[in-house]
N, C-alpha and C positions, 0 to 999 in steps of 0.2 A: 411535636410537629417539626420533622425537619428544614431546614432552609434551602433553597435551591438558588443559584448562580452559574453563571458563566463563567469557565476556570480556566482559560487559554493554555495555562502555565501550569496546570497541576504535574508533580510528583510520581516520574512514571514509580516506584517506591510504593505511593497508595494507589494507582493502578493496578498495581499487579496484587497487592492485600484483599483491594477490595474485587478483585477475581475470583481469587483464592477464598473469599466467604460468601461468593454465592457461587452458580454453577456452569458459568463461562469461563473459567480458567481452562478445563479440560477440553476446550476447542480453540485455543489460543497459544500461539508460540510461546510459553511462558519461560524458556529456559534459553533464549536470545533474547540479551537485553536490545542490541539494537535495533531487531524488528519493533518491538515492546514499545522502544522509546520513538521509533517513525512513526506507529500507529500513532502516539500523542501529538505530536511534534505536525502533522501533515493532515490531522483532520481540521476542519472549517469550522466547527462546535465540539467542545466539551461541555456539555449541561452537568452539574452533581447536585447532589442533595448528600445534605451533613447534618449529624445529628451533635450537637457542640460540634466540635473540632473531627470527630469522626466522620471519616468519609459512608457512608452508607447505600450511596445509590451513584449510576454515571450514564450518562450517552454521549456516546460518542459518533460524531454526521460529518459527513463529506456534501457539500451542498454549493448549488451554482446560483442560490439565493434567488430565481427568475422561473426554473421550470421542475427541480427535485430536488430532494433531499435524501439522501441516504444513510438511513439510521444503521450503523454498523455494528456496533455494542451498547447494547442494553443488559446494565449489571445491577441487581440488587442485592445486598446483603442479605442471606437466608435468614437473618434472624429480624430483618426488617419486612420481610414478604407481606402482602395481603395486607398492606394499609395506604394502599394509593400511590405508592412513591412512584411504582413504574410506569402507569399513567400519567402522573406531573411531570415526568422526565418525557415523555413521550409528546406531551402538549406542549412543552416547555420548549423542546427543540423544535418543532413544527414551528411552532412561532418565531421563534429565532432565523429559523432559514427563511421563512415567510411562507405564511399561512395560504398562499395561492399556489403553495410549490407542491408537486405528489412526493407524498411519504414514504418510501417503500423503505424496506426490512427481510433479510431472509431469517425465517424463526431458528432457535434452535430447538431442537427434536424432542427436549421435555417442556419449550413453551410455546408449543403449535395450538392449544387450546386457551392460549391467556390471550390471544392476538382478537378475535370475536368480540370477546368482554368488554376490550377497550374501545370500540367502535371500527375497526379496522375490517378490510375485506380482503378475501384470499384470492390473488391474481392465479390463473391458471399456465402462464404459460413464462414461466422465469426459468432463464437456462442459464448455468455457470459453466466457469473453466474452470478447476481447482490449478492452483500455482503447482510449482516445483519442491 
């Protein structure tokens, strides 16, 4: 069973490892460290789960704790997949921001089918800018 906590301070180092073992690394600036280390550094929540000392699972929210949350990275190690982790990371954070807050998330392209499973509903009308 892994352990889950609040890591304000994590290691962008096992950030970027535990990317690179499951399959949000390939949507992620992984090759600027300082964007890498902003994302840590400027989110409102890091939720992990660690298996001993190994990082295994992470989310990462931007949240105004009163009316959303915004789950930005949800990472699980592929060799931890299908045992719950990224639903306790997912309820874990929601509570954290407060549980009266909407959740939102944009999936990535190969977990548009795990988002259902976990009690989540698929909003119809989310529109992005993509940066520079």
């Amino acid at each position: 069973m892994p352990t889950y906590q609040l890591e304000p301070d994590l290691a962008v180092a096992e950030f970027i490892d535990l990317l690179e073992r499951s399959t949000l690394a390939e949507r992620r600036p992984m090759n600027d460290m300082g964007r890498m280390e902003g994302m840590l550094r400027h989110a409102d929540l890091i939720v992990t789960a660690r298996d001993g000392e190994l990082l295994v699972g992470i989310s990462r929210a931007i949240t105004d704790y009163n009316y959303c949350t915004y789950l930005s990275d949800l990472a699980v190690d592929q060799a931890y997949q299908r045992q719950g982790i990224g639903k306790q990371l997912i309820a874990r954070t929601h509570e954290a921001g407060g549980k009266h807050t909407t959740l939102i998330l944009l999936s990535a392209p190969k977990a548009v089918e795990y988002y259902p499973h976990v009690g989540m509903t698929q909003h119809p009308s989310c529109w992005i800018q993509r940066g520079e």
